[in-house]
N, C-alpha and C positions, 0 to 999 in steps of 0.2 A: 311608221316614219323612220328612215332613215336618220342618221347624228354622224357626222364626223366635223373635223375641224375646220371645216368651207364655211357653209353657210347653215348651220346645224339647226336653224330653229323653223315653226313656219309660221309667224307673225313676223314680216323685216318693216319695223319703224326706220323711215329715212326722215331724217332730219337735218339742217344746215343753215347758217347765217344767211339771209335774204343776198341772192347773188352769185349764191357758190355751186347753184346747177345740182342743187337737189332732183326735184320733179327731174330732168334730166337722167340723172344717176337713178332715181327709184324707177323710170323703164326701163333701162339698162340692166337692172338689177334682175328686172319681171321678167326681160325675153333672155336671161340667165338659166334662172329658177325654170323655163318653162323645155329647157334643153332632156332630148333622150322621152320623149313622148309624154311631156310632162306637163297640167296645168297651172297656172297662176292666175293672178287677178293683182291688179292695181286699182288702189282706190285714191280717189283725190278727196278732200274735205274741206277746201277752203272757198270754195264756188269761184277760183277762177280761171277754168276751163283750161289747165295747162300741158295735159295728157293729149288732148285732142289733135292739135296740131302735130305733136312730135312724131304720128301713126298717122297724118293725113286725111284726119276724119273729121266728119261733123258736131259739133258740141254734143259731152256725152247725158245722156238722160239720167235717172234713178233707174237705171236697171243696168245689170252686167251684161255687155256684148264684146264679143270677139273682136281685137283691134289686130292681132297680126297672128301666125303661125310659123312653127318652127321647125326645121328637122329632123327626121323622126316622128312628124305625129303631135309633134308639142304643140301648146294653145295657149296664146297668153288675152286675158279680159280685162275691162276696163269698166268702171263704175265711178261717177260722180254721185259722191251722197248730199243730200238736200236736209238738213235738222226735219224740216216740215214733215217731210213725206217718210221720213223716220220715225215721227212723233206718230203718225197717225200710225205707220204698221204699228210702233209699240203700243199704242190703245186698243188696234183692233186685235191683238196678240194676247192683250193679259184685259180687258176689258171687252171685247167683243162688241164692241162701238159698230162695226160694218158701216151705213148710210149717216150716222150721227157721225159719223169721226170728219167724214165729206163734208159736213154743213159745221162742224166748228171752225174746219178751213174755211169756208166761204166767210165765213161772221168774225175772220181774224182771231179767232181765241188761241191758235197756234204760236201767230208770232205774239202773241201777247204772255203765253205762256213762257215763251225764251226768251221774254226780254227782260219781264219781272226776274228770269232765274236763268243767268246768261250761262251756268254750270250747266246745265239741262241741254242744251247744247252738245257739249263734249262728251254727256252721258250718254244722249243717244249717240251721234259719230260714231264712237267708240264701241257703242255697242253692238251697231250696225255691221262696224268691222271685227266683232269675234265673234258673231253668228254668222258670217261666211268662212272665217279660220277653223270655224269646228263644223261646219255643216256637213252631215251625211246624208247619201241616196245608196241603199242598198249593199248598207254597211259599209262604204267608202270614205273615204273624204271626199269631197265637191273638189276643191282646191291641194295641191303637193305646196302650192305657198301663195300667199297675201302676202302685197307688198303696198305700204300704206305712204303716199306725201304725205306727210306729215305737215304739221305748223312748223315757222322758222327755231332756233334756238332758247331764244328768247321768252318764246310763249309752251316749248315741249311738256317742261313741267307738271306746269297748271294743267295742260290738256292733258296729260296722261295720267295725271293725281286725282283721278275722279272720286275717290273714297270721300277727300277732303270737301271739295266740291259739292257732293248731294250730302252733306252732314247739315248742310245748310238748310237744305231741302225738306229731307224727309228721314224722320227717326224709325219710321217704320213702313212695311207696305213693299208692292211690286219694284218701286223706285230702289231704295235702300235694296230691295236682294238685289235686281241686276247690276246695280252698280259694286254690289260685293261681290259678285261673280265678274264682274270686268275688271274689277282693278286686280281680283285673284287669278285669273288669266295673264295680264300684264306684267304681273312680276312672277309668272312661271317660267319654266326655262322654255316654254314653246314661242316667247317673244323674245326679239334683241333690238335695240335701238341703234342704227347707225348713223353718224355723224361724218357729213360733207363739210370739208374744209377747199379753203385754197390756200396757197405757201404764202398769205399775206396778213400782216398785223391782226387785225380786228377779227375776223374766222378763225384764226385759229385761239385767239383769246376765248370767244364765244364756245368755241370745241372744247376747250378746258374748264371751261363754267358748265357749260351743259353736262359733261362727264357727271361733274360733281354733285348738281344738280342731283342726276337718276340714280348717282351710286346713291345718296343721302335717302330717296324716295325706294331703295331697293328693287329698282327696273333695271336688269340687267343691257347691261353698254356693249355692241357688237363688233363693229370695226369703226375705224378712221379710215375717209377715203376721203383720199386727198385728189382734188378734181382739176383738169386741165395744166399739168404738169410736162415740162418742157423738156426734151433734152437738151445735156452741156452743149453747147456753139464753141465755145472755148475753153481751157484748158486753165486750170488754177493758177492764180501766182498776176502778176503786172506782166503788162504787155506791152513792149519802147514800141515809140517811132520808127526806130533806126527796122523792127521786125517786122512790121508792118509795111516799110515801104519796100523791103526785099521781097516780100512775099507778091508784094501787087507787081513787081518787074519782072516776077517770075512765073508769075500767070499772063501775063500781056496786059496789066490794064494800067491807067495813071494814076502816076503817084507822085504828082506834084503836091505843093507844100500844104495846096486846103486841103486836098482829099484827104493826105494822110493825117491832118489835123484834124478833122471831123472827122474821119474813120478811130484815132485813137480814144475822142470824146467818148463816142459811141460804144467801145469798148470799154471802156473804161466805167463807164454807166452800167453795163452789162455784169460786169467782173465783181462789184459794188453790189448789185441787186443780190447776185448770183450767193454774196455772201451770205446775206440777210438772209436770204430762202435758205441756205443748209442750215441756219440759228435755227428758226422754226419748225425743220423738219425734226431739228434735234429735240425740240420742247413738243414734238407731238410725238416720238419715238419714248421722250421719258411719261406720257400718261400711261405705258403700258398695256396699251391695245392695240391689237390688232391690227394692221395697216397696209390698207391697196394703194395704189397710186394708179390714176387714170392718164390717158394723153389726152394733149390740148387739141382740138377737132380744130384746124386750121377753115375749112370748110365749112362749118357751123355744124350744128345739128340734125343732119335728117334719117333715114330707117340705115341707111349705110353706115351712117357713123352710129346710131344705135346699137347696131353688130361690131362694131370696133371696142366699143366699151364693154359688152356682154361679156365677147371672148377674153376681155379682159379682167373682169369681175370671176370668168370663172374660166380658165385657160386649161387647153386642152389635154396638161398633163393630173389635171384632178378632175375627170370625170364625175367621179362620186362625191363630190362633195355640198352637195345638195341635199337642204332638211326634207 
C-alpha cells in the first residue's frame, strides 16, 4: 500500500449531514481511487439504492459488480449490503449453518435476530466492509480502496462504535472477536472518515460535532469536503446603484430605475450570503483538517459530472496520492 498525503488510507468513510451529496462525493471519490489501473469498490449500507442511479444501472444486489471503468485499466464496483444476507454469510462462516442458515430466513429468525439487537446490524455492515478492505486472492488485495456511504452525521458514531454496541450483546464468542477485530480495524490508520459539508449553518455545525464525535471515539477524521461550492460573481465590498447602472449602459442593456433596483436587491442579497459562507469556511478552516472543495454541478449529477468531481478530488498534478 501506498501512503502519501492524498488519500493515504484504504478504508474512506464518507459521511455528511443528510443533503450535503455525500453518496455523490463517495462515487466521486470511488472513480478517484480507481485512477492509473486501479480497483475500488463502493458500498452503500442504508438500503436506499443511491449508487444505482448515479452509474445508470439497475438496483444493486448483495454482490459486488462493475458499475464503471477508468483509464488505464482502472475498475470501480459497487455493492449494496443487505444485514440479512450478512447475517447468514456470518453463520455460515463461523457456524457452518449451509441450508439451516436458508430456513431461519424463511421462518424470520434473521430479522428477529436485528431487531431484538438493532447493534447487530452495524456489526455485521461493518464487518462486511473490512472483509472486502482486507480481502486477498493470490496474495493481493481484492481492492487498492473501499469506499463506504456511510450513515448521515448524526448517526456515524453509534455506527462506527461497534465495540460499545456488541458489549451489549455478547461477553464472549465469534460475535465479541469480530467485533473486536472491526472496531481494531476502524481506528487503524488504514481507515479515515471524511466529512461532506456545505458552506451553510446547520452542516457545517454537524461537521464540527461529528469531528468531535470520532476524535473522542479515536477513529481517525480524514478531510472536509466542502460540496457544491460556487465561484465569486462579484467582487467584495457594496455595490451603488449609480455602478450598476453604468455597467448595464455599457453593455447595451436597460437600466431604468426597476431594473437597476432589483439588480441592486439582488446583489445585495448575494454580497450578504457571500459573507456568511467566508465566516463558515473560516470555522471549518479552524477544525484543522484537511480540506477539498467541490464545484457546484449546475447540470446535476450524471457520469460527466462524476468525472468533474474525481478530477477534482484527485487533480492531476498529484497523481500518487492514492492509499
Amino acid at each position: 500500500m501506498r501512503t502519501s498525503d492524498g488519500w493515504p488510507a484504504r478504508l474512506h468513510v464518507v459521511t455528511g449531514k443528510g443533503g450535503t451529496g455525500k453518496t455523490t462525493v463517495a462515487a466521486a471519490l470511488a472513480l478517484a481511487l480507481a485512477e492509473g489501473g486501479r480497483r475500488s469498490l463502493l458500498v452503500e449500507v442504508e438500503g436506499r439504492q443511491g449508487i444505482a442511479p448515479l452509474f445508470d444501472t439497475g438496483p444493486l444486489p448483495y454482490q459486488e459488480l462493475a458499475v464503471a471503468t477508468r483509464p488505464g485499466g482502472g475498475e470501480v464496483r459497487a455493492l449494496a449490503v443487505d444485514p440479512e444476507e450478512a447475517l447468514l454469510e456470518y453463520l455460515d462462516m463461523f457456524y457452518k449453518l449451509g441450508m439451516a442458515g436458508k430456513a431461519l430466513k424463511k421462518f424470520g429468525a434473521i430479522d428477529f435476530a436485528t431487531t431484538i439487537a438493532p447493534g447487530m446490524r452495524d456489526v455485521l455492515v461493518t464487518g462486511k466492509v473490512k472483509e472486502a478492505t482486507t480481502r486477498t486472492e493470490n496474495g493481493r488485495r481484492v481492492y487498492d480502496a473501499v469506499i463506504l456511504d456511510a450513515p448521515p452525521t448524526g448517526r456515524i458514531g453509534r455506527f462506527l462504535n461497534v465495540t460499545a454496541e456488541t458489549a451489549r450483546l455478547a461477553k464472549m464468542g465469534p460475535i465479541k472477536t469480530q467485533s473486536e477485530g472491526v472496531a481494531a480495524f476502524l481506528r487503524s490508520p488504514m481507515t479515515a472518515v471524511h466529512v461532506v459539508t456545505l458552506l451553510e449553518e446547520m452542516p457545517v455545525q454537524e461537521t464540527a460535532d461529528a469531528i468531535d464525535e470520532l476524535s473522542a471515539l479515536r477513529i481517525s477524521v480524514g478531510k472536509v469536503i466542502v460540496n457544491a461550492g460556487q465561484p465569486a460573481l462579484l467582487p467584495t465590498g457594496k455595490v451603488s446603484q449609480g455602478e450598476l447602472r453604468r455597467g448595464l449602459v455599457a453593455a447595451g442593456l436597460p437600466a431604468d430605475r426597476d431594473t437597476v433596483a432589483g439588480l441592486h436587491a439582488e446583489a445585495s442579497a448575494y454580497l450578504t450570503r457571500r459573507t456568511v459562507e467566508e465566516g463558515l469556511r473560516a470555522e471549518l478552516v479552524a477544525l484543522d483538517q484537511p480540506m477539498v472543495e467541490l464545484p457546484y454541478l449546475p447540470g446535476g449529477v450524471d457520469l460527466a459530472g462524476l468525472d468533474l468531481l474525481a478530477a477534482a478530488l484527485n487533480p492531476p498534478d498529484h497523481p500518487d496520492t492514492l492509499g
